[in-house]
GUPA-910900 format. One line per field, with one value per residue: residue in three letters; x, y, z of N, C-alpha, C in turn. Coordinates in steps of 0.2 Angstrom, whole numbers, plus 5000, padded with zeros to 4 digits. Last residue first. Example, Ala and Ser with C-alpha at 12.3 -4.5 7.8 and 13.67 -1.06 7.14 Angstrom:
<recs>
residu <- (ser	ala)
n.c1 <- (5064	5066)
n.c2 <- (4989	4972)
n.c3 <- (5035	5039)
ca.c1 <- (5068	5062)
ca.c2 <- (4995	4978)
ca.c3 <- (5036	5039)
c.c1 <- (5064	5066)
c.c2 <- (5000	4984)
c.c3 <- (5039	5039)
</recs>
This chain:
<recs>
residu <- (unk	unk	unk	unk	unk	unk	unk	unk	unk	unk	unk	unk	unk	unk	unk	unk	unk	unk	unk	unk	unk	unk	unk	unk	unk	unk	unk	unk	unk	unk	unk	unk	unk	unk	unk	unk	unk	unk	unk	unk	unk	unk	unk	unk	unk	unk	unk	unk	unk	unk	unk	unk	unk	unk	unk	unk	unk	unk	unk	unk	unk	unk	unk	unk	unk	unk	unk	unk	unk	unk	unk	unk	unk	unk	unk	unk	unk	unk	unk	unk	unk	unk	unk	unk	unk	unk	unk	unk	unk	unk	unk	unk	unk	unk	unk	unk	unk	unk	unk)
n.c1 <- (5010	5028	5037	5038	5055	5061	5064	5076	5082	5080	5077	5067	5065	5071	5066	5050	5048	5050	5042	5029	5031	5030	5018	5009	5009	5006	4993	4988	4991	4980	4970	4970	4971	4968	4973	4981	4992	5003	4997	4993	5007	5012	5004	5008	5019	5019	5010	5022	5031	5023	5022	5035	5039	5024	5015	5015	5004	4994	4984	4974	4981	4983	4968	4965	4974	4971	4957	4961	4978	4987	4993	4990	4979	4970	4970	4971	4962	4951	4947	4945	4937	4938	4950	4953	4947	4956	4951	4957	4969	4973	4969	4980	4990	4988	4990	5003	5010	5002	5004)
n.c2 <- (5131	5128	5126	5129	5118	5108	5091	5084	5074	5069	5057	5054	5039	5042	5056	5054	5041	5045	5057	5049	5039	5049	5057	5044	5042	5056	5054	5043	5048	5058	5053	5046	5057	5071	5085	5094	5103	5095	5088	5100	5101	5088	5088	5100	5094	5084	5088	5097	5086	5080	5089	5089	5075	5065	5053	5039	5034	5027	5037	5035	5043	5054	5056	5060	5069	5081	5087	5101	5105	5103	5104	5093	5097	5103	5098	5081	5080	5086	5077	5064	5070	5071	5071	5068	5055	5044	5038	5048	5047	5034	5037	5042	5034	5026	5033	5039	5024	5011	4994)
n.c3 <- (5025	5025	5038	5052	5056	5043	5041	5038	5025	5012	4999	4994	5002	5015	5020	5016	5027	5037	5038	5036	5048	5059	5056	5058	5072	5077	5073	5082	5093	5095	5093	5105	5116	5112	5107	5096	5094	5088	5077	5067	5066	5059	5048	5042	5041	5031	5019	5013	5013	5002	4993	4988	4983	4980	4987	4974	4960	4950	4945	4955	4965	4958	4956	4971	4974	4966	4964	4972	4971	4987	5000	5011	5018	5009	4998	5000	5011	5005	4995	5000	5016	5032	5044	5055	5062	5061	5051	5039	5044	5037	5023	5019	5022	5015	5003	5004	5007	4995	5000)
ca.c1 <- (5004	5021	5036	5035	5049	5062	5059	5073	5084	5078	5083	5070	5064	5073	5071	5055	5048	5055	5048	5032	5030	5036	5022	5011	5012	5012	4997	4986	4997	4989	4971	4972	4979	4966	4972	4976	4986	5003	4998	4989	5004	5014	5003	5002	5022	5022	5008	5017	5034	5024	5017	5032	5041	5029	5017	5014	5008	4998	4991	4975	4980	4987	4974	4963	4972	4976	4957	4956	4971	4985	4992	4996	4985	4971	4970	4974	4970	4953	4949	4950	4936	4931	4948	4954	4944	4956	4951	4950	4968	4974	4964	4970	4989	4986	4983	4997	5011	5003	5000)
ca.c2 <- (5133	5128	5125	5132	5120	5114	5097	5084	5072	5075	5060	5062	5042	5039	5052	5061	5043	5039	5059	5054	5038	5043	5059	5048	5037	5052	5058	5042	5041	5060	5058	5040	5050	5065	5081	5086	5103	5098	5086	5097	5105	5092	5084	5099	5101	5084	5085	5101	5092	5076	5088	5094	5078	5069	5057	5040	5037	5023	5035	5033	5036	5052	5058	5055	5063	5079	5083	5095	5105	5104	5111	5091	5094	5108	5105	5085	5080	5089	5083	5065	5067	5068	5073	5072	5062	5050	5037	5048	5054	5036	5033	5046	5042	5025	5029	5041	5030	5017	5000)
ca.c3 <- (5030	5022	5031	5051	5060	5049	5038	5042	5033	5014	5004	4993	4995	5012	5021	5014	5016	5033	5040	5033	5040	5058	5057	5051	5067	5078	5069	5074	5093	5094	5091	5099	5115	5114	5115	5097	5094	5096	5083	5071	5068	5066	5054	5043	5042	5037	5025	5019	5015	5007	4994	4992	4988	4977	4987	4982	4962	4955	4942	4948	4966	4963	4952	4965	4976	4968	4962	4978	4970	4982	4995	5004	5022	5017	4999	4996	5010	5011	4993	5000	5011	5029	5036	5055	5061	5068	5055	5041	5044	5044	5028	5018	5027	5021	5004	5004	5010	4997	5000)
c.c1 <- (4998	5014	5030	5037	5045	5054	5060	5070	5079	5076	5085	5075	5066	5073	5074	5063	5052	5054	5052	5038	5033	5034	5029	5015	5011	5014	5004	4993	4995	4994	4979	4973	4977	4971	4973	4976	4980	4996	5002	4991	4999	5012	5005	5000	5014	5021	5011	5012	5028	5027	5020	5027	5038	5031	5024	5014	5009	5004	4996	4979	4977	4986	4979	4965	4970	4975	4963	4954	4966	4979	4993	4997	4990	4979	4973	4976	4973	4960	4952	4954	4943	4931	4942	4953	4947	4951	4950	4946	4961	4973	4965	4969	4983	4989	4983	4989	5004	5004	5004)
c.c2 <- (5131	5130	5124	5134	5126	5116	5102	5092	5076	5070	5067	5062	5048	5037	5050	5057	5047	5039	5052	5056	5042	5044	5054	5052	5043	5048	5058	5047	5041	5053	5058	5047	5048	5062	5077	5087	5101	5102	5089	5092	5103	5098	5086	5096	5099	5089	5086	5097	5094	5082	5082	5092	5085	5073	5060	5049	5037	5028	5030	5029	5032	5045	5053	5054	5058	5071	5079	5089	5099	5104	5109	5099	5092	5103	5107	5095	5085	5088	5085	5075	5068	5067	5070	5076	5068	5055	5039	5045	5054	5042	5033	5043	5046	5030	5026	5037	5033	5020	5006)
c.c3 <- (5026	5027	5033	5042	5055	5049	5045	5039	5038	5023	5008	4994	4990	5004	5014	5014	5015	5027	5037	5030	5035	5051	5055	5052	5061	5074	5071	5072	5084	5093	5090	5094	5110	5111	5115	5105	5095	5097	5089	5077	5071	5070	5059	5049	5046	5043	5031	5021	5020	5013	5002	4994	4990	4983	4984	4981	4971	4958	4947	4944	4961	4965	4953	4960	4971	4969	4964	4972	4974	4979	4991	5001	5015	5018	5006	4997	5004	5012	5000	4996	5008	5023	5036	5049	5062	5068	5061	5049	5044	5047	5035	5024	5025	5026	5010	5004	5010	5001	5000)
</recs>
């Protein structure tokens, strides 16, 4: 499975999205077709687009409360950050990318 297809879905999970346009616009900055698109073509995340989820997730998780809240976007946080890595090779995204 796709990175992105199991950060749509560990996003729906937590209730932090209710559709895939939402990733895309609010959590990737892109168009609200992005996604499906993205999932079509059998792609994962391109590196910006994985940048401002990260950025995204960390923001929303110092702003969670709730413990499954915060262990969902803790896990995508890990993810993200191994992708970027490993895929882009892009060691650490600095505080306050993308809004």
């Amino acid at each position: 499975m796709k990175l992105l297809n199991y950060t749509y879905m560990k996003l729906i999970e937590i209730d932090e999205i209710e559709t895939a346009e939402e990733l895309s616009k609010d959590w990737c900055s892109k168009n609200r077709n992005w996604f499906a698109w993205q999932k079509h073509a059998g792609h994962d995340f391109s590196l910006d687009a994985a940048i401002n989820c990260l950025a995204r997730t960390r923001l929303r998780l110092a702003e969670r409360q709730d413990k499954v809240g915060q262990r969902g976007l803790a896990e995508v946080e890990r993810l993200l950050s191994e992708y970027l890595l490993h895929k882009h090779k892009v060691a650490e995204i600095a505080a306050g990318v993308a809004a």
